[in-house]
C-alpha positions as CSV (number, residue, x, y, z in Angstrom):
1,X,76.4,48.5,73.0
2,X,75.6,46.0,70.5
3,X,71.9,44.8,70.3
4,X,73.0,41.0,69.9
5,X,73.9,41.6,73.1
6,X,71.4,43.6,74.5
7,X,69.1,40.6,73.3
8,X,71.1,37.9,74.6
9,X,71.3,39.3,78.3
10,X,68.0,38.2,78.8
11,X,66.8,35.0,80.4
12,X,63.1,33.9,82.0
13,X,62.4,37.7,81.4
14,X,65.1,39.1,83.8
15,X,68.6,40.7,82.7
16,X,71.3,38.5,83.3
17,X,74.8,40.7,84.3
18,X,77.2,39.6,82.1
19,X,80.5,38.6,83.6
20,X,82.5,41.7,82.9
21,X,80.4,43.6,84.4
22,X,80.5,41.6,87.6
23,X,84.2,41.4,87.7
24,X,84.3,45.6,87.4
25,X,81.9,45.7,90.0
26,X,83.6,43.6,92.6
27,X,86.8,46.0,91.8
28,X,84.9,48.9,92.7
29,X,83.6,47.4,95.6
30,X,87.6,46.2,96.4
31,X,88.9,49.7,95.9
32,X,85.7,51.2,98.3
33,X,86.9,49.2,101.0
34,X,90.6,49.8,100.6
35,X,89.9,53.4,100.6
36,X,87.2,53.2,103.6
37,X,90.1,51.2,105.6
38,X,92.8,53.7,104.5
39,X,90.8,56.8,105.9
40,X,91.1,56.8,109.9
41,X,88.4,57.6,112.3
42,X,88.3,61.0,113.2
43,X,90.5,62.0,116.5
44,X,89.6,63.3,119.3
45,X,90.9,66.9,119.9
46,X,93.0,66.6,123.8
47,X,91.5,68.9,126.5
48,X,94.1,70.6,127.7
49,X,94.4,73.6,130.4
50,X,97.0,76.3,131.0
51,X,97.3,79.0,133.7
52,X,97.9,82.1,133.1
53,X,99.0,84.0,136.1
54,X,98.2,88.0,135.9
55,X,99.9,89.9,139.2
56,X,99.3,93.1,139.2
57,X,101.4,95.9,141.0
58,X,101.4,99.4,142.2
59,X,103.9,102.0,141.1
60,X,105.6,101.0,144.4
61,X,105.8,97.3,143.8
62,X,102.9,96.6,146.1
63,X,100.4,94.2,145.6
64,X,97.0,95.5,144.3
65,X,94.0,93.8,145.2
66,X,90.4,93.5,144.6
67,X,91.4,94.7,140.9
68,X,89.2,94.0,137.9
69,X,90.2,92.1,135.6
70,X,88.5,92.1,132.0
71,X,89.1,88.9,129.6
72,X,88.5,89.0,125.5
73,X,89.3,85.6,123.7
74,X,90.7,85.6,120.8
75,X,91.8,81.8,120.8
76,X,90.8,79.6,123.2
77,X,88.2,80.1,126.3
78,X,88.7,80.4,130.3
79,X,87.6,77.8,132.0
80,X,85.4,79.0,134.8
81,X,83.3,82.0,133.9
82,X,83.9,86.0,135.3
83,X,83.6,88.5,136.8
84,X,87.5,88.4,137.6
85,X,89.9,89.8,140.7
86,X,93.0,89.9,142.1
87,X,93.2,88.1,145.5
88,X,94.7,89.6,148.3
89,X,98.2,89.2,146.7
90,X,97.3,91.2,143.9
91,X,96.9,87.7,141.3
92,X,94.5,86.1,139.6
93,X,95.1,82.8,138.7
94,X,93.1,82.0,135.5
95,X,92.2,78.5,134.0
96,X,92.8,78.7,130.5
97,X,91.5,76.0,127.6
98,X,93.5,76.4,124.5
99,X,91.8,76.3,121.2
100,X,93.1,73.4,119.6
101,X,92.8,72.6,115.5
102,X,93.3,68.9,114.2
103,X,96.3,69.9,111.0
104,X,95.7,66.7,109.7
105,X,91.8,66.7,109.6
106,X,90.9,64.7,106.2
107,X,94.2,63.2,105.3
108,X,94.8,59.9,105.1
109,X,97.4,59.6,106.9
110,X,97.0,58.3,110.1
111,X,99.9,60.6,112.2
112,X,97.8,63.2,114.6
113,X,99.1,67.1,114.6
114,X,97.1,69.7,116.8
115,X,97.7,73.0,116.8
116,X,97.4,74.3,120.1
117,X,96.6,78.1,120.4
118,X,96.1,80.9,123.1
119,X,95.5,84.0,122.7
120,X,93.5,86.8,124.9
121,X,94.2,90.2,125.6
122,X,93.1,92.0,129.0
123,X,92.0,95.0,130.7
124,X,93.0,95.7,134.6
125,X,91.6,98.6,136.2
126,X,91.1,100.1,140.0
127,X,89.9,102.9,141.5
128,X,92.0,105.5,141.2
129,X,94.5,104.6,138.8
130,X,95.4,104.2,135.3
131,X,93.9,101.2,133.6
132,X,96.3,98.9,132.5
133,X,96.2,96.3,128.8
134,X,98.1,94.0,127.1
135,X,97.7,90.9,124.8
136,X,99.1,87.3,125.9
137,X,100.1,84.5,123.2
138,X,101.5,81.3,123.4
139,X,101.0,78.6,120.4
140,X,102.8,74.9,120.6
141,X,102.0,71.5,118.3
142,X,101.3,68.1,119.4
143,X,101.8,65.1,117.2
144,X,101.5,61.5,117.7
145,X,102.8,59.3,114.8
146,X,101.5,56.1,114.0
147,X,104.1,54.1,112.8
148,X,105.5,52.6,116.3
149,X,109.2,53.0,114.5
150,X,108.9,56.4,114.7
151,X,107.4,57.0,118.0
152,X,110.5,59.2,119.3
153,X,109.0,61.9,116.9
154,X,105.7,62.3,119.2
155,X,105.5,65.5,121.4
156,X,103.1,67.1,123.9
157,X,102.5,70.9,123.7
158,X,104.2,72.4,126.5
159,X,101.6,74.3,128.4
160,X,104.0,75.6,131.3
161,X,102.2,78.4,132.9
162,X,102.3,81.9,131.6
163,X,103.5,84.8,134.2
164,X,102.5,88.0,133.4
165,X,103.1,91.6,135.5
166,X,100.9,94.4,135.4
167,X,101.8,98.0,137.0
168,X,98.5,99.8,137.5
169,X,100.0,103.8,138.2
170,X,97.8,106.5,140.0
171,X,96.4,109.1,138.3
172,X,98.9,111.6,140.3
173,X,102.0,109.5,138.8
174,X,101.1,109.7,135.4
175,X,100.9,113.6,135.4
176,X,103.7,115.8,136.2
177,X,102.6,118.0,139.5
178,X,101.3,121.3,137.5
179,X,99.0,119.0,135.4
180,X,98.1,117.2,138.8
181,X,97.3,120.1,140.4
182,X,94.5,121.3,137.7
183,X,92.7,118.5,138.7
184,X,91.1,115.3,136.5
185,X,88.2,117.6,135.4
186,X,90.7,120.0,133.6
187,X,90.0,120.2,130.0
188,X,94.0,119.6,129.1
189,X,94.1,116.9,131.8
190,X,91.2,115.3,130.4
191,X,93.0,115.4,126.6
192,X,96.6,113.9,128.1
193,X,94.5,110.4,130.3
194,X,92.5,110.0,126.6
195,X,95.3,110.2,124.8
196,X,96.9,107.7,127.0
197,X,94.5,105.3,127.2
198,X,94.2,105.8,123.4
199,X,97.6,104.9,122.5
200,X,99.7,103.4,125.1
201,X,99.6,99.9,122.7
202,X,100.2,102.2,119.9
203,X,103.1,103.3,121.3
204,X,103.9,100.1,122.0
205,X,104.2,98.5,118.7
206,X,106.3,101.8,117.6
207,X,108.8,100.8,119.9
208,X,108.5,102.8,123.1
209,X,106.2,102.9,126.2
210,X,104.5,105.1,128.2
211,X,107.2,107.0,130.8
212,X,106.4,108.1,134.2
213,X,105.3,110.8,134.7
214,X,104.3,111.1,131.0
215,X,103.0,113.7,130.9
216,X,104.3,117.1,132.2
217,X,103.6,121.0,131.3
218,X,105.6,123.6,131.9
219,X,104.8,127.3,130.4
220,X,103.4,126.5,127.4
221,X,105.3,123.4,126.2
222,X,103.5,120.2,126.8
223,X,106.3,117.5,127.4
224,X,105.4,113.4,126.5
225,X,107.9,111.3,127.9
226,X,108.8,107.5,126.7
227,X,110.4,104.8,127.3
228,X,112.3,103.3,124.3
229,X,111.9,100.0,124.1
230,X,113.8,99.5,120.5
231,X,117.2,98.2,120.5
232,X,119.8,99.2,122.4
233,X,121.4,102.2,122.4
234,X,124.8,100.3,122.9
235,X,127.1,101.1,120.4
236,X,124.7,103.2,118.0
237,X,126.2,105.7,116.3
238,X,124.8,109.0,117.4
239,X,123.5,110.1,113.5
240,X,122.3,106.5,113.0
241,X,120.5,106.5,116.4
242,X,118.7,110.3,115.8
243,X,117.5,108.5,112.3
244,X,116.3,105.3,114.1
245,X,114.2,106.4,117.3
246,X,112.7,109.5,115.1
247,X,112.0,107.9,111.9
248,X,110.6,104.4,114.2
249,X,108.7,105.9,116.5
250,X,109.0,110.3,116.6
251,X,107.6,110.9,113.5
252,X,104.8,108.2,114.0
253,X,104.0,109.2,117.4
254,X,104.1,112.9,116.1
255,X,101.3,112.2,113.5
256,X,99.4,110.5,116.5
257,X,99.8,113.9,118.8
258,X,98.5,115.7,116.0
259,X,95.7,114.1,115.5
260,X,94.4,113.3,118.9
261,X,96.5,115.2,121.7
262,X,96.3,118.6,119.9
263,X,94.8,121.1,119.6
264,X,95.1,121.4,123.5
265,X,93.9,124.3,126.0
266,X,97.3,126.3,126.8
267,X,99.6,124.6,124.4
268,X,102.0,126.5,122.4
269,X,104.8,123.9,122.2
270,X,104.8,119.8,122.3
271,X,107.8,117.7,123.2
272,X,108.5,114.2,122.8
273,X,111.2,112.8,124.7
274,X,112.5,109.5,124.3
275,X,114.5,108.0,127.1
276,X,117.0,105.1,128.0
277,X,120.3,104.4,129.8
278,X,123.4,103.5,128.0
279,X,126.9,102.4,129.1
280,X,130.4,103.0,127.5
281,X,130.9,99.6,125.0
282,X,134.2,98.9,126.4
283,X,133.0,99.2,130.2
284,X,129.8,97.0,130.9
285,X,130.6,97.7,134.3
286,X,130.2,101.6,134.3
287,X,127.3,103.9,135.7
288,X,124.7,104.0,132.5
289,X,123.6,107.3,131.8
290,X,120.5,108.7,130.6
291,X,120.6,109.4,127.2
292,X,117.4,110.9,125.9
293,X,116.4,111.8,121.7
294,X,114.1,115.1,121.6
295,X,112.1,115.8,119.0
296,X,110.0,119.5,119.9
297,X,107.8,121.4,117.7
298,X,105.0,124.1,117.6
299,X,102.0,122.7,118.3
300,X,101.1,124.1,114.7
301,X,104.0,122.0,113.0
302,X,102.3,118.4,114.8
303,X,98.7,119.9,113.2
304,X,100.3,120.4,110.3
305,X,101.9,117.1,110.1
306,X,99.4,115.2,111.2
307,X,96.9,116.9,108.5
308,X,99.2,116.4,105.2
309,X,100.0,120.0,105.3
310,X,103.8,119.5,106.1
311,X,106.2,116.2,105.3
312,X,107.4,114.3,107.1
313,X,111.3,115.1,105.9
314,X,110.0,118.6,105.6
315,X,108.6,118.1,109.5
316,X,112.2,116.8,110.7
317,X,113.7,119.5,108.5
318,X,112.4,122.5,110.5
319,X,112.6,120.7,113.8
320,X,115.6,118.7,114.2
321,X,115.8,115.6,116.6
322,X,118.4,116.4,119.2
323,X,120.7,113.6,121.3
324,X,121.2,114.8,124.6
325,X,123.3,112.3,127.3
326,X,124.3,112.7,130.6
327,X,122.5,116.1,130.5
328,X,124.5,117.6,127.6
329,X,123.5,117.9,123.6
330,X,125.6,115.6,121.7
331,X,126.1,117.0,118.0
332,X,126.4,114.9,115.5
């Protein structure tokens, strides 16, 4: 800055601002309102409420109440506080407050989109049967635009309620009548309920469920029976559907056996047996028959497996998956 001016810019002994400067300054202050105007006030997130519906059933389809019901939030909250139990119906009707996150938080723009999330899973139990779990989520968007134009664009979040069934089975219906009759203090009947309650989500996410009863002894051999939950069997080709169900879920679930199910009092042999119902592809209308994929091994094999010592292709080698439908071993 020159000193000419430096000199110059003073009058009466006070610095006079020399008309640059005010002009830049009264931009600055031009450009600080524009951008205070173009930021909108921050919006109010909208309370919203679903209800979730949990009715919860016997092995027999009948009601079961005075159940507990256990809640963990993942995203959102309940609305009135536990403990929680079925009515005399077997329901409870929950009140459920969705966590909701503003997307457009900070932008300038003045459009609205919330992200509207639930998420909880939950725990039913009752004396003397098989606790029951499972995971509910829903997740929707809201937006309002501003721009009255484009108002046909704005949508609520449909918060319709959620229905969801539980089965609670008895302790007698989940183990075959030999293991029933050793009794719940048995040290193999102990292993199988852990094992269950261990891994029935595992199984889950592998594609197959729990069967009932699952679990069932005979001699030696040790039989777990599932559900397959994968896709149909309709129309599979048998090599393709041995592959699938023991590559999916066999060989997983047999890692699972070996590490937590075995070693087990009196077993010699495990089974897992994998079961669904299949019609002929050109008759929808014919009987479906059970078609079930077996994949049986010495106990030793599933330790083995389970501990690194024998691969998995090395595993399937020595114990080949069999098809077997309508009672008969399909070769492939």
């Amino acid at each position: 800055m020159p000193v000419s001016w430096f000199n110059s810019s003073y009058s009466g002994g006070r610095p006079a601002v020399p008309a640059v400067v005010m002009a830049a300054l009264a931009a600055l202050v031009i450009l600080a309102g524009c951008a205070a105007a173009a930021t909108p006030p921050p919006a109010k997130a909208p309370r919203l409420v679903q209800v979730i519906v949990l009715r919860v059933m016997d092995g027999h389809d009948a009601p079961v109440a005075g159940a507990r019901v256990k809640i963990q939030a993942v995203a959102g909250r309940p609305a009135q506080p536990g403990p929680w139990r079925t009515d005399a119906a077997g329901e409870l009707h929950l009140k459920w407050r969705p966590a909701v996150v503003n997307e457009t938080a900070g932008l300038a723009s003045r459009d609205r989109v919330f992200l509207i999330q639930t998420k909880l899973r939950y725990l039913v139990s009752a004396p003397g049967h098989v606790p029951a779990g499972g995971e509910i989520k829903r997740r929707d968007r809201q937006q309002t635009v501003a721009a009255p134009q484009l108002e046909r664009l704005n949508r609520r979040a449909s918060l319709n309620p959620v229905y969801e069934t539980v089965v609670l089975h008895k302790y007698r219906e989940l183990l075959g009548r030999r293991l029933a009759r050793l009794g719940l203090g048995h040290r193999l009947v102990k292993r199988c309920l852990a094992f269950h309650r261990d891994n029935q989500v595992v199984a889950r996410r592998l594609g197959a469920e729990m069967a009932w009863p699952t679990f069932t002894l005979k001699g030696k051999t040790l039989t777990l029976r599932l559900d397959w939950r994968g896709a149909s069997w309709e129309g599979l080709a048998q090599t393709p559907l041995l592959a699938r169900v023991s590559l999916s879920a066999g060989v997983p679930l047999a890692m699972v056996c070996g590490e937590e199910l075995l070693p087990a009092p009196g077993v010699a042999r495990l089974r897992l047996v994998f079961l669904s119902r299949t019609t002929p592809p050109n008759d929808p209308y014919a009987i479906p028959t059970l078609t079930r994929v077996v994949l049986a091994a010495p106990a030793a094999d599933f330790l083995a497996l389970a501990r690194g010592k024998l691969a998995p292709a090395r595993f399937l080698a020595q114990n080949p998956p069999r098809l077997i439908k309508g009672g008969r071993e399909v070769r492939p």
